[in-house]
VEXDREN-2710 file (C-alpha; in Angstrom, 1 decimal):
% VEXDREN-2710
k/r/px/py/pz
1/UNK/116.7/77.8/99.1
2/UNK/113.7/77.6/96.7
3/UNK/114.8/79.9/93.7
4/UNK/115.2/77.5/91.4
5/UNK/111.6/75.6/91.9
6/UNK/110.1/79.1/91.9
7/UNK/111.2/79.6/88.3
8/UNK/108.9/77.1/87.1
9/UNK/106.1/77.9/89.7
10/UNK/106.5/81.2/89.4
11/UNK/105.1/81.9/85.5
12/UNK/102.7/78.9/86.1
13/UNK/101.2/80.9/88.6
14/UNK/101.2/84.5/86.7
15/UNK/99.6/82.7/83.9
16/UNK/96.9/80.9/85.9
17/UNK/96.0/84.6/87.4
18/UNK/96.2/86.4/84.0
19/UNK/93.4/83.7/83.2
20/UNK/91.4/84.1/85.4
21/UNK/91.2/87.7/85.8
22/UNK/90.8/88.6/82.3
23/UNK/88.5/90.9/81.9
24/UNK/86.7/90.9/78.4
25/UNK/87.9/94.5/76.3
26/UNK/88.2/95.5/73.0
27/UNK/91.0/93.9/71.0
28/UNK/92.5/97.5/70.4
29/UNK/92.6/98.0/74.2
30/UNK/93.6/94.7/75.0
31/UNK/96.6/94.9/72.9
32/UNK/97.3/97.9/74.7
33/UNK/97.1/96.5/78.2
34/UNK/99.0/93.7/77.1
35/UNK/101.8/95.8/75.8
36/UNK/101.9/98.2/79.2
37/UNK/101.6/95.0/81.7
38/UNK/104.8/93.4/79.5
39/UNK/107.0/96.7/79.4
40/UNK/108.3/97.6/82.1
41/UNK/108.8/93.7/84.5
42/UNK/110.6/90.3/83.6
43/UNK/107.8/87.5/83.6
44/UNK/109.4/86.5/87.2
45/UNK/108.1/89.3/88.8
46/UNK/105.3/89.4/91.2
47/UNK/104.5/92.9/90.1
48/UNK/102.7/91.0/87.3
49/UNK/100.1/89.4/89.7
50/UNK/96.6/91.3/88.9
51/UNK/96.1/90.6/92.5
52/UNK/94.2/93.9/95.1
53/UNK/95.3/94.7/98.9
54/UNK/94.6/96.9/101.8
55/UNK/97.2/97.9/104.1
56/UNK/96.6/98.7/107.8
57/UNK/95.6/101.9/107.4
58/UNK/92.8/100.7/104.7
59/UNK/94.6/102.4/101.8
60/UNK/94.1/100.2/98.7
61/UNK/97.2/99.0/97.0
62/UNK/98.9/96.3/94.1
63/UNK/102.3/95.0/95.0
64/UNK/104.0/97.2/91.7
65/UNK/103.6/99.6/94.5
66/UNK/106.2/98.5/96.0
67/UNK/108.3/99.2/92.7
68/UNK/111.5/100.5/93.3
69/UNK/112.2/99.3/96.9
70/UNK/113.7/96.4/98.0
71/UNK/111.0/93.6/99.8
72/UNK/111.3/91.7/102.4
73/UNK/108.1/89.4/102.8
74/UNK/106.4/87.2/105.4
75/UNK/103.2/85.6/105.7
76/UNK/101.8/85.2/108.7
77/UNK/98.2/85.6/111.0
78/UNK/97.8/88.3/113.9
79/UNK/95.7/85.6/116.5
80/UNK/98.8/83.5/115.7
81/UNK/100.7/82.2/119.3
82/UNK/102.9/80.0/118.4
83/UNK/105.2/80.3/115.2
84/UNK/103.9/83.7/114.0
85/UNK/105.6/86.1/117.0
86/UNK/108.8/84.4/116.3
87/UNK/109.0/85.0/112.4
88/UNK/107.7/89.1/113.5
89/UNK/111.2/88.5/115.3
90/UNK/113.1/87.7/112.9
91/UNK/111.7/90.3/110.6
92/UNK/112.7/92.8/113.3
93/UNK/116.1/91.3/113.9
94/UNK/117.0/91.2/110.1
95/UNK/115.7/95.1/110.2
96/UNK/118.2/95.6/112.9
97/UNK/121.5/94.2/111.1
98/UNK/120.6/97.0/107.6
99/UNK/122.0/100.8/107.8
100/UNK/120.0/103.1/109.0
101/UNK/120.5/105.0/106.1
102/UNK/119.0/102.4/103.4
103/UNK/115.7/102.0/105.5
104/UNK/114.0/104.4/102.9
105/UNK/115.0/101.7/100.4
106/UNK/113.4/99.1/101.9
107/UNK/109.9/97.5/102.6
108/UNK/109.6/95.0/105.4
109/UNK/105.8/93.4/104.3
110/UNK/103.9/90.8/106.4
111/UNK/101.2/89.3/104.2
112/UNK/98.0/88.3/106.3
113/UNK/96.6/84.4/105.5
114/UNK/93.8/85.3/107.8
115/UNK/91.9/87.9/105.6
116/UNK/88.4/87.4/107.6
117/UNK/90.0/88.1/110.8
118/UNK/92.9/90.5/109.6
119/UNK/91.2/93.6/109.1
120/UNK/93.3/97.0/108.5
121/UNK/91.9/97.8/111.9
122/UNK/93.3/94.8/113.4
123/UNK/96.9/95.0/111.4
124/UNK/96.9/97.8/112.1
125/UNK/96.9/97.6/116.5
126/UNK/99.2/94.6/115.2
127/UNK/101.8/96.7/114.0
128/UNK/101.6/98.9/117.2
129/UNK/101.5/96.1/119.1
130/UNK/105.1/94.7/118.1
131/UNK/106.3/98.7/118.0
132/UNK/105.9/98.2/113.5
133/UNK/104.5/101.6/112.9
134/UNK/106.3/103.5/110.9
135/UNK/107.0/103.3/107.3
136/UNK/109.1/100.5/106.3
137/UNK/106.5/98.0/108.0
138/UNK/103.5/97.5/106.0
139/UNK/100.9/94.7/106.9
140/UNK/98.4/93.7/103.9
141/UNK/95.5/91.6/103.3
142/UNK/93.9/90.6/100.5
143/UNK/90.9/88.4/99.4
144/UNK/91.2/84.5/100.1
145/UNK/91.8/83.9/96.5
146/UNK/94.6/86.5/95.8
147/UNK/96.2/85.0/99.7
148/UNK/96.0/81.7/97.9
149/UNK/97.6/82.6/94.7
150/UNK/100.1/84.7/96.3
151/UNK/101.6/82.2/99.2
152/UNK/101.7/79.4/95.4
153/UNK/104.3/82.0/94.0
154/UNK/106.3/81.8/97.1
155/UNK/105.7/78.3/97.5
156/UNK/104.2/78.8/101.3
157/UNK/101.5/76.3/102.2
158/UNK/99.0/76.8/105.1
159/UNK/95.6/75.3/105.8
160/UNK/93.4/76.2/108.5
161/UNK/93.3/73.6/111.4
162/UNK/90.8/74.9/113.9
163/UNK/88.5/78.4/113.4
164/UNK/91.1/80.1/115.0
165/UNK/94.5/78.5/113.9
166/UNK/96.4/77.7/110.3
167/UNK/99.6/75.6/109.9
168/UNK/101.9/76.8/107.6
169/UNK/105.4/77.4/106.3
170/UNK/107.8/79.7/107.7
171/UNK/109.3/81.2/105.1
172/UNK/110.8/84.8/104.4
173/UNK/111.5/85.9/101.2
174/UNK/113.5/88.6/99.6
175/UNK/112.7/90.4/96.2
176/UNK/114.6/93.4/94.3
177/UNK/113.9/96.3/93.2
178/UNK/111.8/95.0/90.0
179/UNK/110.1/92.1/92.3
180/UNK/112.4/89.0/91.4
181/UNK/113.0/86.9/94.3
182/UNK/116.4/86.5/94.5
183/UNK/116.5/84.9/98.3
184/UNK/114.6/82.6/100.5
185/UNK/115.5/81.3/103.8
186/UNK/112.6/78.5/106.2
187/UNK/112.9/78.2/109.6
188/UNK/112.1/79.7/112.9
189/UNK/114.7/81.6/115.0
190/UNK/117.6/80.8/112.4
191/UNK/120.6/82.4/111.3
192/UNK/120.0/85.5/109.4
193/UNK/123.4/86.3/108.2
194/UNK/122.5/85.0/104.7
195/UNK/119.3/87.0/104.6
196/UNK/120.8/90.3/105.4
197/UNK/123.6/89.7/102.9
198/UNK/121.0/89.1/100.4
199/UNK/119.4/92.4/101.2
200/UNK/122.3/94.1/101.3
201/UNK/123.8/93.1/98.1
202/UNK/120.2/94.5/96.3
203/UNK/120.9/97.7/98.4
204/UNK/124.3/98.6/96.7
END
């Protein structure tokens, strides 16, 4: 469980990325922007990130999209053979312990950490691949930079190994409806009786 550590990382990061992606404005509309952005999430949510993504069917999106919905993320890459098919797995076997009735409420989302190679084209055959195609499973990728920034909020590390393989954390991660995490759960092929719990207590 990494909640607690996140708390600190978590606004470190948001800070970092407001920083950086400032754009220069007028003071007038800068005070405005600043006073939308702060309404309507805490300052642990990662609806705060300024970061851009396409899904697998090239539509552009920002994770406040997901506003609204419980989330259930994963990062992971499509060429992946080894620990990536077993954390699609558990996505799919959490998926199967939750009513059918509350899929609407939900969002399964696997994060790409192989942008360049990841296109929506590709996530997209992925997600027909492993029978993901309807519309609780969305696939995204991003640039390298907003990738990077996002897998520091969750605390997920990777690093490329070879030009066709990453190591990385296994790590799935559950935020409410207003994109606080409020579980997290590392391993491959675990027990996901706490996760599901987790999810269903947001679902109530």
């Amino acid at each position: 469980m990494r909640i607690s550590f996140l708390k600190f990382i978590i606004p470190w990061a948001l800070l970092i990325a407001a920083c950086q992606n400032k754009p220069e404005k007028e003071p007038e509309k800068v005070e405005e922007a600043t006073e939308s952005a702060t309404t309507d999430f805490s300052e642990m949510s990662i609806f705060n990130l300024p970061s851009h993504w396409t899904n697998q069917d090239g539509e552009e999106m920002a994770l406040e999209d997901l506003q609204g919905k419980v989330s259930v993320f994963v990062m992971i890459y499509t060429s992946c053979k080894a620990a990536c098919p077993r954390l699609v797995a558990d996505m799919r076997n959490i998926a199967k312990q939750i009513p059918e009735d509350k899929t609407n409420q939900l969002q399964y989302v696997f994060v790409s950490i192989d942008p360049e190679v990841d296109t929506p084209e590709r996530l997209k055959s992925f997600a027909i691949e492993n029978q993901m195609d309807s519309s609780e499973w969305l696939f995204l990728r991003g640039t390298e930079e907003d990738t990077r920034e996002f897998a520091a909020v969750l605390a997920m590390s990777y690093k490329r190994i070879s030009p066709i393989d990453f190591s990385h954390s296994n790590i799935i991660s559950v935020f409410n409806r207003q994109g606080e995490l409020v579980h997290q759960r590392e391993g491959l092929s675990v027990d996901s009786k706490e996760t599901v719990e987790a999810i269903k207590n947001q679902l109530r």
